[in-house]
C-alpha positions in Angstrom: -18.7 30.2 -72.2 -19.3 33.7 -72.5 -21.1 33.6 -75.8 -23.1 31.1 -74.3 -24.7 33.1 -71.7 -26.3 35.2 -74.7 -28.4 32.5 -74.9 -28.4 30.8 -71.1 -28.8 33.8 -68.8 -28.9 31.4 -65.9 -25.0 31.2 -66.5 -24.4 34.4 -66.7 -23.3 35.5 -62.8 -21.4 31.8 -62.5 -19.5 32.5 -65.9 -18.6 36.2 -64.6 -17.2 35.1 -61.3 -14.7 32.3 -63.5 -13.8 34.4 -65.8 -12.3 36.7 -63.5 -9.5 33.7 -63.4 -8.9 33.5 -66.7 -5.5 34.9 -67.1 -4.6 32.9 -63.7 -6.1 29.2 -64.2 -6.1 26.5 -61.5 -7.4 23.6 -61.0 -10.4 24.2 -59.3 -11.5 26.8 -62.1 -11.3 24.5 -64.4 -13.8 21.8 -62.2 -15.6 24.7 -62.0 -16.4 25.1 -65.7 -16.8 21.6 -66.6 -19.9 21.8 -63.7 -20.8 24.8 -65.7 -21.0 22.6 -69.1 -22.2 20.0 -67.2 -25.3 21.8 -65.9 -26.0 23.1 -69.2 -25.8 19.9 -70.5 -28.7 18.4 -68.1 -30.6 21.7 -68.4 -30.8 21.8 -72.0 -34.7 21.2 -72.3 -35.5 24.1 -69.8 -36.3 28.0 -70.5 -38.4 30.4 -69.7 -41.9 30.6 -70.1 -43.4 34.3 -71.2 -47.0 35.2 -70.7 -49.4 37.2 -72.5 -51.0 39.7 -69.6 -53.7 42.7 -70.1 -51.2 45.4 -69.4 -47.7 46.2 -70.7 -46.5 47.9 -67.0 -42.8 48.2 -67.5 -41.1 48.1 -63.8 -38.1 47.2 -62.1 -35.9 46.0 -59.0 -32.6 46.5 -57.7 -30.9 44.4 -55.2 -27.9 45.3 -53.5 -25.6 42.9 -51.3 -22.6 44.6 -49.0 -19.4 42.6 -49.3 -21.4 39.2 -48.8 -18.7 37.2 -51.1 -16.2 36.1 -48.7 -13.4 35.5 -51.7 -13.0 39.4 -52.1 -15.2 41.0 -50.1 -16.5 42.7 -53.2 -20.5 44.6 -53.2 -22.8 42.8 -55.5 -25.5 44.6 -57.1 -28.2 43.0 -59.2 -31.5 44.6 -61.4 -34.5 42.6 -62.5 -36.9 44.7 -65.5 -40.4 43.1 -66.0 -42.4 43.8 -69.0 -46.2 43.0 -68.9 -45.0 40.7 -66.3 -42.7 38.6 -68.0 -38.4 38.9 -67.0 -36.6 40.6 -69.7 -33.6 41.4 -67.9 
């Protein structure tokens, strides 16, 4: 699944937060993925639609959120960089 969020960024945070459980697999991890597949699978025909704007303004945001995961308590950052308007990262 990893490899696969190369391609699916949308995965990408849910993928990260399973595969902290990797070494340690229960159950519920493994319903877990098979929703991951599973919403991959219905999603397949969906991406992202880029733009071509005027300008090529290069900006971006940070997003912080203090120990709002009440598994481990843990701070979650997260960055968006927008080029000419469109998501990159």
């Amino acid at each position: 699944m990893i490899y696969l969020t190369v391609i699916r960024h949308d995965i990408t945070f849910a993928v990260g937060v399973l595969s902290k459980f990797m070494h340690h697999l229960r159950e519920i991890h493994w319903i877990a993925a098979l929703m991951i597949l599973a919403y991959v699978k219905s999603s397949f025909e969906k991406g992202l639609m880029y733009k071509k704007y005027e300008h090529v303004h290069i900006f971006g945001i940070l997003t912080q959120a203090n120990a709002d995961d009440k598994g481990d308590r843990k701070s979650t950052v997260g960055y968006y960089t927008f080029i000419g308007g469109n998501l990159v990262t």
